[in-house]
C-alpha positions as CSV (number, residue, x, y, z in Angstrom):
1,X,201.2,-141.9,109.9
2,X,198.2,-142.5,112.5
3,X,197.4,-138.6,112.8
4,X,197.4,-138.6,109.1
5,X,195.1,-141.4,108.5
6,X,193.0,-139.6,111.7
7,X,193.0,-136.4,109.3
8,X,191.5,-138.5,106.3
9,X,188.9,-140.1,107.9
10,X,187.9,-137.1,109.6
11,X,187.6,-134.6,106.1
12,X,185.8,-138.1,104.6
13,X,183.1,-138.1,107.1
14,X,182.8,-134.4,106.9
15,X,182.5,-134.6,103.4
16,X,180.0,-137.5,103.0
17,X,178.0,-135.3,105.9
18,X,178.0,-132.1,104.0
19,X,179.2,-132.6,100.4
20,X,175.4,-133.0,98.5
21,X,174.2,-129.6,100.1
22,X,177.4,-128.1,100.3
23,X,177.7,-128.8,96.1
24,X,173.1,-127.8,95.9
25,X,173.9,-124.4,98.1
26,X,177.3,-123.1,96.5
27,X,175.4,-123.8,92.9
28,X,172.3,-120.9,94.1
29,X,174.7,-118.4,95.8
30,X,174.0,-119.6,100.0
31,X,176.8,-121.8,100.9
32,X,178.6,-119.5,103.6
33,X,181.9,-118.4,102.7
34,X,184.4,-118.9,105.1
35,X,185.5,-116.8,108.3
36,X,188.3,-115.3,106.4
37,X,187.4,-115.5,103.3
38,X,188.7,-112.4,100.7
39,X,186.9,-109.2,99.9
40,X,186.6,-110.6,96.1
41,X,184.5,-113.3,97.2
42,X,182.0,-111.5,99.5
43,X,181.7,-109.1,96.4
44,X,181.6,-111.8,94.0
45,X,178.6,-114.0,96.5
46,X,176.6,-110.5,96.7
47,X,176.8,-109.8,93.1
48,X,176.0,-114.3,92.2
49,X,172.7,-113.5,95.1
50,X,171.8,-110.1,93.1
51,X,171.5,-111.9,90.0
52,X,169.5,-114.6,91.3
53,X,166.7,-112.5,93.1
54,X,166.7,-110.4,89.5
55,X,165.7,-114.3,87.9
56,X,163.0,-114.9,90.1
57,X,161.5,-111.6,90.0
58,X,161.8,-112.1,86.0
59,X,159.3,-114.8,86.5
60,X,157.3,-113.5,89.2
61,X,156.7,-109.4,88.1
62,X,155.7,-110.1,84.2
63,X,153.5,-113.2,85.5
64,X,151.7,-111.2,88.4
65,X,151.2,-108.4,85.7
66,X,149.8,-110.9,83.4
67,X,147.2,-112.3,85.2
68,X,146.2,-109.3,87.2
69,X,145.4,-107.5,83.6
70,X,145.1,-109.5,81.2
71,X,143.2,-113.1,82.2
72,X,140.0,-112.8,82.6
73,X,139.0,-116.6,83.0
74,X,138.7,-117.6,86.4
75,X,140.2,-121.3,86.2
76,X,143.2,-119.8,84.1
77,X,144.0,-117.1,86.9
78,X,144.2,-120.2,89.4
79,X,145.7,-122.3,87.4
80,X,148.4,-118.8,87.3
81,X,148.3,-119.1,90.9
82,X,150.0,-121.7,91.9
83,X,153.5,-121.5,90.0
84,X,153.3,-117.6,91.1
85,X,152.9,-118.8,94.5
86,X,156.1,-121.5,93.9
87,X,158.0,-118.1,93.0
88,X,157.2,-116.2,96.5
89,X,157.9,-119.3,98.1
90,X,161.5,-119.5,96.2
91,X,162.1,-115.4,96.9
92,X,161.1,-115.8,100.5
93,X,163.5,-119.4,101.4
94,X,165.8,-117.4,99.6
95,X,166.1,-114.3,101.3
96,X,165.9,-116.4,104.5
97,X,168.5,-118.7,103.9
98,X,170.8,-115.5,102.9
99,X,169.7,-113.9,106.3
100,X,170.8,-117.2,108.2
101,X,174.2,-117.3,106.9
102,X,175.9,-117.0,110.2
103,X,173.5,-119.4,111.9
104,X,174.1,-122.1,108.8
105,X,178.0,-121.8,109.1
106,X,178.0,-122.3,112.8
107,X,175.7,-125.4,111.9
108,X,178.8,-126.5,109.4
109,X,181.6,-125.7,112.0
110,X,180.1,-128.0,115.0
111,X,179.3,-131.0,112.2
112,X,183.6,-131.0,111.4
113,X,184.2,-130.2,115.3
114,X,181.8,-133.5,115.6
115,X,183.7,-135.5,113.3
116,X,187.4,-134.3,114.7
117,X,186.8,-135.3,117.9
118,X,185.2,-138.6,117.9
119,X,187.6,-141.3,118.4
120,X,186.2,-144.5,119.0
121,X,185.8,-146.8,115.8
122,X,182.4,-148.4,116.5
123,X,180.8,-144.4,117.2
124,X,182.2,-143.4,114.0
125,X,180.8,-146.2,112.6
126,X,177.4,-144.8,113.7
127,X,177.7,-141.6,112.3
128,X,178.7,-142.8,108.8
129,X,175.7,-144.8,109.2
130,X,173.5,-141.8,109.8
131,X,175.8,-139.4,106.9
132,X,174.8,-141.8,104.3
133,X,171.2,-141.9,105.5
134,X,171.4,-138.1,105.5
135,X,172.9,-138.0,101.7
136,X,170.2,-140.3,100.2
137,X,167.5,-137.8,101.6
138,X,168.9,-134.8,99.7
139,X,169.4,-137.4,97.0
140,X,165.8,-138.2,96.9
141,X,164.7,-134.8,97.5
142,X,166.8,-133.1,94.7
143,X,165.4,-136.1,92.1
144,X,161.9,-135.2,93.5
145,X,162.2,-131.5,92.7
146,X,163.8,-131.9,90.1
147,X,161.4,-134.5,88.4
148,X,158.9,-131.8,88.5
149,X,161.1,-129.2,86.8
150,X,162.3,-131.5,84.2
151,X,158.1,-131.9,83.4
152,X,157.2,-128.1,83.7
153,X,160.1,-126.6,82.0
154,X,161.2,-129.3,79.2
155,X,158.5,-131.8,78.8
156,X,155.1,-129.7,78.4
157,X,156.7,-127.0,76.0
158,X,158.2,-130.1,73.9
159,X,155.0,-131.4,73.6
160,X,152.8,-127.7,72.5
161,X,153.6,-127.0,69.0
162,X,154.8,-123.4,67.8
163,X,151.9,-121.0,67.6
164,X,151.4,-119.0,64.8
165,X,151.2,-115.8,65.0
166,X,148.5,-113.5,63.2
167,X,149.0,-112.1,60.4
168,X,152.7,-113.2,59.2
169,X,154.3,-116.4,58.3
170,X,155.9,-116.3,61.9
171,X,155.7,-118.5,65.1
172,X,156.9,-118.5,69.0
173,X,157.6,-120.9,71.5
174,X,154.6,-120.6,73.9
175,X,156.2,-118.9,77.5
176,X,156.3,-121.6,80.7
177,X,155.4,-118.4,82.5
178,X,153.3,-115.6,81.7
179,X,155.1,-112.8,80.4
180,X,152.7,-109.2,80.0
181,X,152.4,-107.8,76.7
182,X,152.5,-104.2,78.0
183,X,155.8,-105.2,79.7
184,X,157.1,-107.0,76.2
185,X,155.7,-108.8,73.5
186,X,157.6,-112.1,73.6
187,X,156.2,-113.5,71.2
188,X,158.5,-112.5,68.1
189,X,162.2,-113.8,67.4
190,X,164.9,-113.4,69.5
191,X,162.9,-112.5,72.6
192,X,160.9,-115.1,72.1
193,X,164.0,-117.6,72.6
194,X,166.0,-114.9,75.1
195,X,162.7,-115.4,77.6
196,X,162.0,-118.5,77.0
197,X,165.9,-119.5,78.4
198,X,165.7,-117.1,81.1
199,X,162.5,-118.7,82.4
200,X,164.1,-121.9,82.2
201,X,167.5,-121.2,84.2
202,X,164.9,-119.0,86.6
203,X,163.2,-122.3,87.2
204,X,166.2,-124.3,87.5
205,X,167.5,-122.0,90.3
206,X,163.7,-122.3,92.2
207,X,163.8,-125.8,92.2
208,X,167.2,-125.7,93.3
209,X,166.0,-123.6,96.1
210,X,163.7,-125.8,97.9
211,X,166.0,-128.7,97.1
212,X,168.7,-126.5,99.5
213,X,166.6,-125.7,102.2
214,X,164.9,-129.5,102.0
215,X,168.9,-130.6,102.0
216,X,170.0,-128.8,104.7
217,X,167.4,-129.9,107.1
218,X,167.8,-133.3,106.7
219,X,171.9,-133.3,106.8
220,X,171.2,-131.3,110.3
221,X,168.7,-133.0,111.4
222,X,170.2,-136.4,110.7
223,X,173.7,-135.4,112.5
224,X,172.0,-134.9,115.5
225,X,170.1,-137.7,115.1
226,X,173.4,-139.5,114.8
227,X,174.8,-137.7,117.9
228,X,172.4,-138.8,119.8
229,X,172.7,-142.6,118.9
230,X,176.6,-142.2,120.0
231,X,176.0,-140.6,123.6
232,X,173.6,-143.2,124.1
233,X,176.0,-146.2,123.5
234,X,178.4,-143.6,126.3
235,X,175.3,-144.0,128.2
236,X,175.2,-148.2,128.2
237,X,178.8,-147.9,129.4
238,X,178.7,-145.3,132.1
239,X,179.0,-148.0,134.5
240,X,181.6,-149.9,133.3
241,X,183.2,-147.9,131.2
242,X,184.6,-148.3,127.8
243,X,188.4,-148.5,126.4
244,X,188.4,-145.0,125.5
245,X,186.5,-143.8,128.3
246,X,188.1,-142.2,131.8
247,X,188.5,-144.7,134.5
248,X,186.8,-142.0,136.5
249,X,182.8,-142.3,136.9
250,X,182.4,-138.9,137.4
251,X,184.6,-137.7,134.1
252,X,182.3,-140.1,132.4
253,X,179.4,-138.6,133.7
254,X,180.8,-135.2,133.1
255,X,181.8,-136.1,129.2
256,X,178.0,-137.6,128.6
257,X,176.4,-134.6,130.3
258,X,178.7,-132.4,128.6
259,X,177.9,-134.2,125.4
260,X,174.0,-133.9,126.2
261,X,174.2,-130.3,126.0
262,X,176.0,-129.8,123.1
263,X,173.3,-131.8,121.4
264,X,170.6,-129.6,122.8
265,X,172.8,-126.2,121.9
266,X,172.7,-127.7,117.8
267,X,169.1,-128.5,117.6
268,X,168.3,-124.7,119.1
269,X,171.0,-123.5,116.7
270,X,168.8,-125.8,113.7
271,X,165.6,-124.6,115.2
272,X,166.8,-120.7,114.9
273,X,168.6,-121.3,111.3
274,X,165.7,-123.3,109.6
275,X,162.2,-122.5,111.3
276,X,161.1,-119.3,109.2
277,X,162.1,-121.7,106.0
278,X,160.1,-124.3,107.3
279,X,157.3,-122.0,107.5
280,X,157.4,-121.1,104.1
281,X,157.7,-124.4,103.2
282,X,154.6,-125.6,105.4
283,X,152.3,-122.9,104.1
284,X,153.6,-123.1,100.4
285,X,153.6,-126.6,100.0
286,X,149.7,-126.6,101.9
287,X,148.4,-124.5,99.4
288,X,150.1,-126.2,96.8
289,X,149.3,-129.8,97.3
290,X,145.4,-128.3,96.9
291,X,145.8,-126.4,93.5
292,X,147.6,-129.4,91.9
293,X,145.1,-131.5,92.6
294,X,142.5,-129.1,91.5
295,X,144.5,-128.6,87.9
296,X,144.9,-132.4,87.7
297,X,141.0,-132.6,88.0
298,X,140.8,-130.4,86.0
299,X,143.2,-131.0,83.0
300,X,142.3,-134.8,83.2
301,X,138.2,-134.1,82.6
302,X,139.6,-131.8,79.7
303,X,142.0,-135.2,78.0
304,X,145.1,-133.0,78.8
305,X,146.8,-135.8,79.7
306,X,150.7,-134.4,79.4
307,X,149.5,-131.9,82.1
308,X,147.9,-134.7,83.9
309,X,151.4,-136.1,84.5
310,X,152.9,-133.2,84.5
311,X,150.7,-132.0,87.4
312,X,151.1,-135.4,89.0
313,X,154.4,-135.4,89.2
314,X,154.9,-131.8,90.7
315,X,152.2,-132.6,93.1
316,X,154.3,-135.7,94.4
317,X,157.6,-133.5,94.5
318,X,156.3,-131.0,97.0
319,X,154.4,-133.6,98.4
320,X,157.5,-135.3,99.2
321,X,159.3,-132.1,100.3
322,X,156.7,-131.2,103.0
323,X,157.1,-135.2,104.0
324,X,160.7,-135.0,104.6
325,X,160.2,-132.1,106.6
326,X,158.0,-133.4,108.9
327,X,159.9,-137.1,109.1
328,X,163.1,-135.6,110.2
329,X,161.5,-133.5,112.9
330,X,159.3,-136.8,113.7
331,X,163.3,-138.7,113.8
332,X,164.7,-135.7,115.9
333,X,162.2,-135.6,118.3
334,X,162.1,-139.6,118.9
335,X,165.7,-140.0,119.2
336,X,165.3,-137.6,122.1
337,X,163.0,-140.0,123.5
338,X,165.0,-142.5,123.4
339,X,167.8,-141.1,125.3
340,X,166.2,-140.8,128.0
341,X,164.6,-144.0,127.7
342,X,168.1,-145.1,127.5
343,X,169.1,-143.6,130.5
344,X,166.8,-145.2,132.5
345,X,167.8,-148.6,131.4
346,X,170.7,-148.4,132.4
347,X,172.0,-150.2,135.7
348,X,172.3,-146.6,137.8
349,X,171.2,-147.9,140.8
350,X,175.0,-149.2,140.9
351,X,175.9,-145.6,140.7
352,X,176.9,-144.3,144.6
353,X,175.3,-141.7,146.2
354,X,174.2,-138.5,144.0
355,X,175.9,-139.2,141.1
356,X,172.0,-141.1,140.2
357,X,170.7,-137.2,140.0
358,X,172.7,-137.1,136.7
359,X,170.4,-139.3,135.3
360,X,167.5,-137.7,136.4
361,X,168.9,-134.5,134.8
362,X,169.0,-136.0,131.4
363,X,165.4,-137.8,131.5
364,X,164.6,-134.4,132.4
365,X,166.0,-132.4,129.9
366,X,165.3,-135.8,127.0
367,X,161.3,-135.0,127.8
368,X,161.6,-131.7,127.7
369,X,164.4,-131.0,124.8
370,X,163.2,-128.6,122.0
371,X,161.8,-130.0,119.0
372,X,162.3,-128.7,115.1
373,X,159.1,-127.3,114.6
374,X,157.8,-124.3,111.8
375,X,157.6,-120.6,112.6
376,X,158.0,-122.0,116.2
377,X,154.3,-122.6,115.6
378,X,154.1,-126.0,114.1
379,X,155.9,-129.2,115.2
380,X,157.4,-130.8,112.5
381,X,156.2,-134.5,113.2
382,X,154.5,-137.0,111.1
383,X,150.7,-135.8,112.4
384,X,151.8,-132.5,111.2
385,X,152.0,-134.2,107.4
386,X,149.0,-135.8,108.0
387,X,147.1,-132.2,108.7
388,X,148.5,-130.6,106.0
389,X,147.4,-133.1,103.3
390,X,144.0,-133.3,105.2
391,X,143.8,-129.7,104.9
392,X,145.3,-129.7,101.5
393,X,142.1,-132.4,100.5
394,X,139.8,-129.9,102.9
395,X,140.6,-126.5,100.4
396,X,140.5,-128.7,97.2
397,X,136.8,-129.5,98.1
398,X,136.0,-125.8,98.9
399,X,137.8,-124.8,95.4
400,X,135.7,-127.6,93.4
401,X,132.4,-126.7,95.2
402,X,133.3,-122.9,94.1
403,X,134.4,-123.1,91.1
């Protein structure tokens, strides 16, 4: 009866770790299939990804085509630019969270070998504490994204009445994307209403995008975090030891060590899965932030004001994005601090001869353990959120003084 209730509370901790991304990432084709999984479901998971990089070029081909051609107004071909920029931004985390497959599942595979081998009930305790925290991030960050969508996609093509079209008695739905004219006219029935609900499950699946990468980041990111918390408390009872702990000093020492290094492997393994993404994601959303605010400016001096909000809103959805980017590698990063902060307060002077090295070793490694950073360029901390919405501010200005 005990190993079964063991086996429950192990699959409900992995699930309440992994469960939001896990349902975000199978929905957009990324979720890695399992070690042994069939030929049909490769086949089937390559076809799904095929389809999905054919949606987003449907939105970013016919657009680029479109304003490359046929705009000629300046503030209309910005104003172009920044959802065509949201569309590389969406082909590029895609392709790299395809590419990162193996990296993502090993991610997966040490969170369960995490959650089957922790025993103690007040260290589980601790990393529920830290899965829920980890499940109301991708909670916030998928209502954020999708906030934006739900303004962009439903909201400002509600409010735009049918446009009439020259000549005939006829009218179309006006396109949430640019679509060219020497590609197809869209504006007669059924294309019109055929393009108009591909751009909208294309934009779905981009939102859903940067809602997966954002997720996965932050369940990673937190379980370390969490990881860390529970080899610290090992740490306060080195010296004394715990109930579940070895009577030995030097198996303790060995197990906390032991469990050190593991931590350090999964933030490396985080670092190599998620730092090209993160790139993306710094650059996109830098660039980003700036054109929003210049449309919002914009709209608002011309009484636009459902593009106002809907502007508004999108500029607080990637705003949010970058932010939870930078927070978790701000959380990762302090945590690490903190163990060796811990280790120090401990009582190892008690410790006998050169067993104290062992704490020198993980001050050592605690200072100088790698941090989650983008493009292993930037450090994702919170002054790295403050530069980007300074420089953000910084390119608006330009853009205004231009323009």
């Amino acid at each position: 009866m005990s190993s079964i209730k063991v086996d429950q509370d192990y699959k409900k901790g992995v699930n309440l770790s992994i469960r939001s991304s896990r349902w975000i990432l199978k929905l957009i084709g990324v979720w890695p299939n399992s070690r042994d999984a069939s030929a049909v479901k490769k086949y089937f998971r390559v076809l799904l990804n095929a389809i999905y990089y054919a949606l987003i070029m449907f939105l970013l081909l016919p657009g680029s085509l479109y304003v490359i051609l046929e705009v000629e107004d300046v503030y209309n071909r910005i104003k172009l630019f920044g959802p065509l920029s949201f569309c590389v931004m969406a082909l590029l985390k895609y392709y790299l969270l395809i590419l990162h497959e193996e990296d993502i599942r090993e991610c997966v595979e040490r969170i369960e070998w995490d959650w089957k081998n922790i025993t103690y009930p007040k260290d589980r305790e601790l990393m529920m504490t830290n899965a829920n925290f980890g499940r109301k991030l991708v909670i916030a960050c998928t209502f954020f994204m999708y906030s934006g969508f739900i303004f962009f996609y439903i909201a400002v093509p509600m409010s735009v009445e049918r446009i009439p079209i020259e000549g005939t008695n006829a009218t179309f739905i006006p396109m949430v994307f640019p679509f060219s004219r020497f590609i197809i006219d869209t504006r007669y029935s059924p294309t019109n209403e055929i393009v108009f609900s591909i751009q909208f499950l294309a934009g779905a699946l981009m939102h859903g995008i940067t809602s997966a990468a954002c997720s996965l980041a932050a369940v990673f990111a937190v379980h370390a975090c969490g990881q860390m918390q529970v080899l610290m408390t090992w740490l306060n009872h080195l010296i004394d030891g715990r109930l579940d702990m070895h009577d030995c000093v030097d198996q303790r020492i060995a197990k906390i060590v032991s469990q050190h290094v593991r931590i350090l492997k999964f933030l490396s393994l985080i670092e190599r899965a998620l730092q090209q993404v993160s790139y993306v994601e710094f650059l996109g959303c830098t660039l980003d932030i700036c054109l929003l605010g210049y449309y919002i400016i914009m709209e608002w001096n011309s009484n636009h004001l459902t593009d106002v909000m809907t502007y508004s809103v999108l500029l607080v959805s990637l705003t949010f994005n970058i932010f939870i980017f930078c927070y978790i590698g701000e959380l990762v990063a302090d945590k690490s601090r903190k163990v060796g902060e811990m280790t120090y307060m401990i009582e190892w002077y008690r410790l006998y001869g050169k067993k104290k090295l062992c704490c020198v070793l993980i001050i050592a490694m605690s200072d100088s353990s790698r941090k989650l950073t983008a493009g292993n360029m930037v450090e994702l901390s919170m002054s790295t959120f403050s530069d980007v919405v300074k420089t953000s501010v910084a390119f608006l200005n330009v853009l205004r003084t231009l323009t």
